[in-house]
C-alpha positions as CSV (number, residue, x, y, z in Angstrom):
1,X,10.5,-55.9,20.7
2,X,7.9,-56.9,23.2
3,X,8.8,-53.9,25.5
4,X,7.9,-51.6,22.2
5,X,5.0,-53.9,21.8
6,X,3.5,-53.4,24.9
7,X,4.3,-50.1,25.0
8,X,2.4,-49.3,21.7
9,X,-0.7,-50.8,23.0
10,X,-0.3,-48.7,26.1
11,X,0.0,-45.4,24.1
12,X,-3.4,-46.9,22.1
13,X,-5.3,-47.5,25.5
14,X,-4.5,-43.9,26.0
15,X,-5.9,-42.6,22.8
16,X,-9.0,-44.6,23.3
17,X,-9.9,-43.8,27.0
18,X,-12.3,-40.9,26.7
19,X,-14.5,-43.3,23.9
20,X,-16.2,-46.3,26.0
21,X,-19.7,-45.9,25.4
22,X,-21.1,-48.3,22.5
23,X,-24.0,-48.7,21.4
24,X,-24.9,-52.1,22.2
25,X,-25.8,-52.9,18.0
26,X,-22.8,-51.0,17.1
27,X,-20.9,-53.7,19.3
28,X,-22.7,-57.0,18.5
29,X,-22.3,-55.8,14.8
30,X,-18.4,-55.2,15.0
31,X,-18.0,-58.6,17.2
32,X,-18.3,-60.8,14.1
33,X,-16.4,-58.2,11.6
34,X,-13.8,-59.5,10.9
35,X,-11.4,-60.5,7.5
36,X,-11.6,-64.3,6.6
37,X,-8.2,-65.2,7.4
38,X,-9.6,-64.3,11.3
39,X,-12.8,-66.7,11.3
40,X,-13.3,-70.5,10.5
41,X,-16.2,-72.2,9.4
42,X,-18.7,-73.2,6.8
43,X,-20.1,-70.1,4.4
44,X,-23.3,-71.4,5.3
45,X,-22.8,-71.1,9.1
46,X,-26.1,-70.3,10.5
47,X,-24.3,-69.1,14.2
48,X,-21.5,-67.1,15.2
49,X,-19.1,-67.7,18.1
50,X,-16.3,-65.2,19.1
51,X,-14.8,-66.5,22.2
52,X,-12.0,-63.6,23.6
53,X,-8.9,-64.9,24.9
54,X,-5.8,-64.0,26.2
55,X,-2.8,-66.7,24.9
56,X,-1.3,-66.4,29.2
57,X,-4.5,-67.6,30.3
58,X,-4.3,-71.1,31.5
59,X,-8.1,-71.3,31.3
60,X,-8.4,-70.5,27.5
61,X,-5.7,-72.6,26.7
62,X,-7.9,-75.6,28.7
63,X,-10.7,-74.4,26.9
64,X,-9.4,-74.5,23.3
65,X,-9.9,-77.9,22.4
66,X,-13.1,-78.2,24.0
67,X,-14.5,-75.2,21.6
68,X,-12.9,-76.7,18.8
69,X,-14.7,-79.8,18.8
70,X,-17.9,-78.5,19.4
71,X,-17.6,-76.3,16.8
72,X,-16.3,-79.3,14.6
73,X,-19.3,-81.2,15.4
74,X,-21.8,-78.9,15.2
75,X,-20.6,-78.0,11.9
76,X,-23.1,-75.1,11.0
77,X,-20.8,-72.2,13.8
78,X,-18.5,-69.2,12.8
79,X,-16.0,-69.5,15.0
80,X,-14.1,-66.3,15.7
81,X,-11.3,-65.5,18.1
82,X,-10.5,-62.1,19.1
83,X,-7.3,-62.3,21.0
84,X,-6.5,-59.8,24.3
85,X,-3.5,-59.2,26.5
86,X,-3.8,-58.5,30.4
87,X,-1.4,-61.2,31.7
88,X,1.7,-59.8,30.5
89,X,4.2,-59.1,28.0
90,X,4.1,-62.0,26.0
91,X,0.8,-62.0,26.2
92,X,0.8,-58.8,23.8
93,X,3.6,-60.1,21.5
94,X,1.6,-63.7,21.2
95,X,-1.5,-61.7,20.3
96,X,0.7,-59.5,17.4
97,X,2.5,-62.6,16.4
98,X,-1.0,-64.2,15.5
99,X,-2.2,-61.6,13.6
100,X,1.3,-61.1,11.8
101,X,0.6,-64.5,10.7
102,X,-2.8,-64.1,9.4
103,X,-1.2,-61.9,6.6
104,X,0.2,-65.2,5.3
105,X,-3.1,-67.1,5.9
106,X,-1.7,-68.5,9.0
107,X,-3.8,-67.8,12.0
108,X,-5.4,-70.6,13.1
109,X,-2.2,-72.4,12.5
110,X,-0.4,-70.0,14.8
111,X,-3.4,-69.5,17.3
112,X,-3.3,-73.5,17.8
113,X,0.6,-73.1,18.2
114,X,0.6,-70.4,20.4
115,X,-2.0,-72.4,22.8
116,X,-0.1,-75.1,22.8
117,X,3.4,-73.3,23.1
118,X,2.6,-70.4,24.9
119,X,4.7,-71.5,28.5
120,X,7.8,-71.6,26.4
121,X,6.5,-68.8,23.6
122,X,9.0,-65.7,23.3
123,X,10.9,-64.0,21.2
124,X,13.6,-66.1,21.0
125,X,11.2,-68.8,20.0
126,X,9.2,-67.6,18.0
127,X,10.5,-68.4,14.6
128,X,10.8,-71.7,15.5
129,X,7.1,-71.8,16.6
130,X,6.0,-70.0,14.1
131,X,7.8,-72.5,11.5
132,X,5.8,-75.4,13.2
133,X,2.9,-73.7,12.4
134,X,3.7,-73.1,8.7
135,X,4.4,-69.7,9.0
136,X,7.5,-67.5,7.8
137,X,9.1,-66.2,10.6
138,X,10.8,-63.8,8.5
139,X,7.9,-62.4,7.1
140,X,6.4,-62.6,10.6
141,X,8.9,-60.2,12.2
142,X,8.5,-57.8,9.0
143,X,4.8,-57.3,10.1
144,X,5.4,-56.5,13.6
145,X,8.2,-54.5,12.9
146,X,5.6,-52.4,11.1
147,X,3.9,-51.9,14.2
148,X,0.2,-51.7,13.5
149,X,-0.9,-54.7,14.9
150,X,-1.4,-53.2,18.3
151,X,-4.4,-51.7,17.1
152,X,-6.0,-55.0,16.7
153,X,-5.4,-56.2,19.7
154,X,-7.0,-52.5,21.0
155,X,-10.1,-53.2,19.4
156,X,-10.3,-56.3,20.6
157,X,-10.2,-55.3,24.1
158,X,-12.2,-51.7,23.5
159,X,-15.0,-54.4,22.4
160,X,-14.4,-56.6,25.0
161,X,-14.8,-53.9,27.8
162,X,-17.9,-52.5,25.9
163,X,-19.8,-55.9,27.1
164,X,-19.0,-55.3,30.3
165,X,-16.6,-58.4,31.1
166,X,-13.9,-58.7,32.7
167,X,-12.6,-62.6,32.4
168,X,-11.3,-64.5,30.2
169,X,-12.3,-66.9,28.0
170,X,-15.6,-65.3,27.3
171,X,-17.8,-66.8,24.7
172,X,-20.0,-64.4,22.6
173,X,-22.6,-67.0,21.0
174,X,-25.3,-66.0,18.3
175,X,-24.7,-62.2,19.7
176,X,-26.5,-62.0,22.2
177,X,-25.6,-64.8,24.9
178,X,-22.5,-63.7,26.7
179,X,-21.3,-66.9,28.9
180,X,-18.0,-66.8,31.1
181,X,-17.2,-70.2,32.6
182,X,-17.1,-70.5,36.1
183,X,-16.5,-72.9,39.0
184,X,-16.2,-75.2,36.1
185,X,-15.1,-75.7,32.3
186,X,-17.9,-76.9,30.2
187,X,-18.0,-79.7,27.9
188,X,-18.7,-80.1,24.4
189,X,-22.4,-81.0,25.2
190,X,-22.3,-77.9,27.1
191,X,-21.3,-76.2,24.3
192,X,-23.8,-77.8,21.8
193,X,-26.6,-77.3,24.5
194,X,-25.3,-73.2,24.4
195,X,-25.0,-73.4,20.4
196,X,-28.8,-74.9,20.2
197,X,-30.3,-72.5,23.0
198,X,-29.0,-69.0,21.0
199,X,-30.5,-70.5,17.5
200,X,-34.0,-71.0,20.0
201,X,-33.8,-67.4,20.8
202,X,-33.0,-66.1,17.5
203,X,-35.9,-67.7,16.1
């Protein structure tokens, strides 16, 4: 399953390497497009965060709880994860498995699972992962075995490159304030203080 998996994402990239010009309004417009099962916040959210990620990356994972608090205490953020693979194999399958699981309303539940999980995440366990987060396994392997998840996972990355980054976790905050930690991880202040600047500049 994960050799077809990353195989099928493979044959995507393929498809999609003669279209990597965006327009850069096309891109910040399709950042934040996304079904509600995918985002989390208030209706009223006033400031959208999509941080990309890749489940093998021990820096996202270190960042998660960070991002969730700030976003917790900030209270007015759309906060929007957009999943990528380059670290592997599992990598791609964790990505499909989360988005398998948003078809039962699940994501965040599994996204949170597979961040905590990922070092022993595979296929053999995955149902019981998945279980943990609430999810149906079973219905779980009937979406990947459907095997249109990849594409997801292709746009994520077709928008990703379109920015012009090439790390992860990168946080895309209010649209226009790309910001890639480096040399250190922030904190949750430095996530308010990021949160607060791009409302400033939208103003």
């Amino acid at each position: 399953m994960i050799k077809n998996i990353v195989l099928g994402v493979l044959c995507l990239a393929i498809a999609f390497v003669g279209y990597q010009i965006f327009d850069a309004y096309r891109v910040r417009g399709a950042l934040a497009d996304v079904e509600a099962p995918l985002q989390t916040g208030p209706q009223d959210a006033d400031l959208e965060v999509v941080e990309f990620l890749d489940y093998g990356c021990p820096y996202c994972r270190e960042a998660h709880p960070t991002i969730m608090e700030a976003v917790q205490r900030d209270g007015r953020v759309r906060y929007i994860p957009r999943p990528v693979a380059f670290l592997g194999p599992e990598s791609a399958y964790a990505a499909v498995v989360a988005y398998a699981a948003a078809q039962q309303d699940k994501f965040f539940e599994m996204h949170d699972a597979l961040i905590r999980n990922f070092d022993n995440f595979n296929e053999t366990t995955m149902p019981n992962i998945a279980a943990q987060a609430g999810a149906d396994p079973a219905l779980i392997q009937q979406q990947l075995d459907k095997g249109y998840l990849q594409e997801q996972v292709l746009e994520n990355l077709d928008l990703f490159e379109a920015m012009g980054t090439n790390a992860t976790p990168t946080f895309v905050i209010g649209g226009d304030m790309i910001y890639v930690p480096e040399g250190r991880m922030p904190s949750v202040d430095d996530f308010l203080e990021m949160f607060n600047k791009a409302r400033g500049e939208a103003q």
